[in-house]
N, C-alpha and C positions, 0 to 999 in steps of 0.2 A: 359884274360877275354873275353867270346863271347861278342859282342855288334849286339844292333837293331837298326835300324834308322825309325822312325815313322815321318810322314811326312801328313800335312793337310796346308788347307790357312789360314788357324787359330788355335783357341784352340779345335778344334774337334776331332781329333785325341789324345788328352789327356784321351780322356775317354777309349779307347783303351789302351794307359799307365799305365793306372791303375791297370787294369786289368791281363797286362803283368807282373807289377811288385810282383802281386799277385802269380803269375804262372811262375815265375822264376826272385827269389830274388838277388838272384847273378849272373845278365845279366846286362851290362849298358845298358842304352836305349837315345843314344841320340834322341834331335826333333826339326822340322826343321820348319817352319811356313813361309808359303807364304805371309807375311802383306802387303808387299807392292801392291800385287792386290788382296786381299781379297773384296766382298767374289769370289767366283771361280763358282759360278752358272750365276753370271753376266757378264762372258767373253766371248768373241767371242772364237769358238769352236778352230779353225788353230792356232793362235797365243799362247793360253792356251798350247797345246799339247805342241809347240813347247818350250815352255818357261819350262814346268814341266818337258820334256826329257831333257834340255839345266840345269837346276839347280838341278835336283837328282843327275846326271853325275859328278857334281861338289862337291856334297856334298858327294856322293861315294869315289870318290877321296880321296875328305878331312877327312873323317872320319871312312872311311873302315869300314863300316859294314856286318858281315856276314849273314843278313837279312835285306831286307826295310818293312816295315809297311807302303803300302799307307793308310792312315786312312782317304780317303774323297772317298765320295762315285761319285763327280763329275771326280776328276781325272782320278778313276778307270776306270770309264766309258770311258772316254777320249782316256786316255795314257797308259793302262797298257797293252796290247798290246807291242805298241812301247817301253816301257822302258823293256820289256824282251827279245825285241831283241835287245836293244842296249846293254844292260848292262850285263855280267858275273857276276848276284847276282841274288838270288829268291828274289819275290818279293810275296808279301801277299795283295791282294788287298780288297775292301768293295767294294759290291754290292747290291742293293736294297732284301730284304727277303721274296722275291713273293713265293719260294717254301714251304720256311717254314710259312707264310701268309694261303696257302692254304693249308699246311698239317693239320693245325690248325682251317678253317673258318667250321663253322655248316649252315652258311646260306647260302654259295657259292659266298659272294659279299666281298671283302679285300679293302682296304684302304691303301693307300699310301701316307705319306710325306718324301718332299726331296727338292730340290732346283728345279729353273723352268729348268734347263740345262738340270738336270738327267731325269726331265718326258720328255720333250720334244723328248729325243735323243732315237733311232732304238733301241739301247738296249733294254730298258725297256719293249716295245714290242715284243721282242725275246724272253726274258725272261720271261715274260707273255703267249706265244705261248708256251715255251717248257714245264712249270713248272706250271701252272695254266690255263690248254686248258677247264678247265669244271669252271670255276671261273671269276668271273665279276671284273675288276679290277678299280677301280676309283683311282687317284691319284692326286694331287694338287701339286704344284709349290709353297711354301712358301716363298715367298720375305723377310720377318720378322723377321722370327725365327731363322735364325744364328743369326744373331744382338744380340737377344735377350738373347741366346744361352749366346754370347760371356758376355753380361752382369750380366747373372749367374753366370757364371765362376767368376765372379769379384765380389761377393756375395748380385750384387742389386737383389729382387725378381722380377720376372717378370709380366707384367701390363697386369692383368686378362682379361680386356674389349679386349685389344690388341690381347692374345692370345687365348681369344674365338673365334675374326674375322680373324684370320689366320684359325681355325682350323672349322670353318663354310666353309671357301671354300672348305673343303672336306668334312665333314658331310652335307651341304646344299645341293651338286650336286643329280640331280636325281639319287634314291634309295642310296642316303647315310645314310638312317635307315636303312638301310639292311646290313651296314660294321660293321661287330663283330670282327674284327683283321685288327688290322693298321700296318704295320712296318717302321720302321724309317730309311730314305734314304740318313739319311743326321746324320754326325757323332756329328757335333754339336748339335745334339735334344736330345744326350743321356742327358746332362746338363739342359734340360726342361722337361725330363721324370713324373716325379714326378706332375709338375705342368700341364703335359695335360693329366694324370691319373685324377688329382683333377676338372678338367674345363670341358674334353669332356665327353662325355655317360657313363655313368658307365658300361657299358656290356659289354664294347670294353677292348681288347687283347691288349698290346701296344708289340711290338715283336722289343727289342735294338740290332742289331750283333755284338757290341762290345764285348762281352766276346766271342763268335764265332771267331771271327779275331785275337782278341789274343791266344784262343786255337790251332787256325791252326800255329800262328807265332812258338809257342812252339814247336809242331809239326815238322815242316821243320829245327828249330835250331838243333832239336837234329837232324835231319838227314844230316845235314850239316857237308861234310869234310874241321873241321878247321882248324887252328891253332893259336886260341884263347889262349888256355892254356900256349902259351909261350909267347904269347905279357907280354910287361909291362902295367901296368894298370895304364887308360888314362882317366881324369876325364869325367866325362858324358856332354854332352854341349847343350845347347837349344838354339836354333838359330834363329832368326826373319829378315827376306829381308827389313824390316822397322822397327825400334823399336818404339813398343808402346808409346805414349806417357802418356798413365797411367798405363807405369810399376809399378810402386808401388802397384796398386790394382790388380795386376795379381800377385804378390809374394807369397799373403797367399796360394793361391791354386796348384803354383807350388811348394811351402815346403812343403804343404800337398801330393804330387806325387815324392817326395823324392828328387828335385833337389835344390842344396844350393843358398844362396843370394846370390852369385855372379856369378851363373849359365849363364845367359843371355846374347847372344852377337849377334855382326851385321852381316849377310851372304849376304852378297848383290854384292862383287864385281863377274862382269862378267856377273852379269845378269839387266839391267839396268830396272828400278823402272816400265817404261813403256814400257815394250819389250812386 
């Protein structure tokens, strides 16, 4: 059985799983969650890298997959670089959707949410330089919205006043009436979609790459030489570097993404909780 390994600091890279499982039903998909430093927009940039190339490594090891799914758009940024040179596995990363932002904008002005990591770091201006040279780019640093993210997933809705004033520091910046296409830089917002379709401007594009990133995962499995078809089949495993302490209210949503109740277990040794 091929298997994928999707990997985020949280539940944000599930929305990516879904998606996958949609688009190749008979693939295992383990996943991997960074808890113990979540969220991953709040970490110092060196120690991040090194701790995401130091626990993929390990989880590679452990769980042989002939794909990874980085499903955070902070990581990718970061480390995806470095974990293709270190590792003999492809890897599928998430990147902010500036090109297809401005394949889409009529007014030449795009919108970005994501963590403050992802605006802050050289990327996103590179990417902005290569991929939207004629488009005004404004983007915001959401401190909030994973949180929030995280708390949908666990099926509280999310506090409207809350997420109007996250999503004001990006429509409030000068000429933020002028953003007709937002994209979502941060994999956890796939899980608030809906409700910042319902809060922000109605006129705005909300543009998710989760189903992009899984199209590309498909992509590269099939063109991967395996040898899936001869393993024995190994149950799927979802793995947390800290376990939640309200596991219970993250169960419905991972039976809903096909992994069983007794799926969940601890990945922590070797990479210590504050490294």
């Amino acid at each position: 059985m091929a298997r994928i390994l999707a990997f985020d600091s949280g539940i944000g890279g599930l929305g990516i799983v879904g998606h996958i499982r949609d688009l190749l039903p008979g693939v295992a998909v383990d996943y991997l969650a960074d808890t113990a430093v979540f969220p991953y927009g709040e970490q110092p940039d060196a120690p991040l890298r090194h701790r995401i190339v130091t626990l993929l490594g390990q989880a590679i090891d452990r769980l042989k997959p002939d794909v990874v799914v980085v499903g955070c758009n902070t990581a990718s940024t970061l480390a995806l670089d470095s974990l293709r040179t270190a590792y003999d596995v492809p890897f599928v990363g998430c990147v902010p959707p500036i090109k297809w932002a401005a394949d889409h904008t009529r007014t030449g002005t795009i919108g970005l949410l994501a963590t403050r990591a992802t605006v802050r770091r050289p990327y996103l201006r590179d990417l902005s330089t290569r991929f939207a040279p004629d488009c005004t780019l404004l983007a915001y640093g959401a401190r909030g919205l994973a949180d929030m993210a995280e708390a949908a997933f666990r099926g509280r809705s999310p506090d409207r006043h809350q997420l109007k004033t996250e999503l004001d520091g990006l429509f409030g910046q000068t000429g933020g009436d002028r953003i007709d296409v937002v994209g979502i830089g941060c994999t956890h917002y796939t899980f608030l979609l809906d409700a910042m379709r319902e809060t922000g401007p109605t006129h705005v594009t909300w543009l998710d790459p989760a189903p992009a990133v899984a199209r590309q995962a498909a992509r590269i499995l099939a063109r991967c030489s395996t040898t899936a078809a001869s393993r024995s089949p190994v149950a799927e495993r979802i793995c947390f570097t800290a376990m939640p302490p309200d596991l219970p209210a993250l169960m419905p949503g991972l039976r809903r993404l096909g992994y069983a109740a007794d799926a969940p277990c601890l990945f922590s040794e070797g990479v210590a909780a504050d490294s």
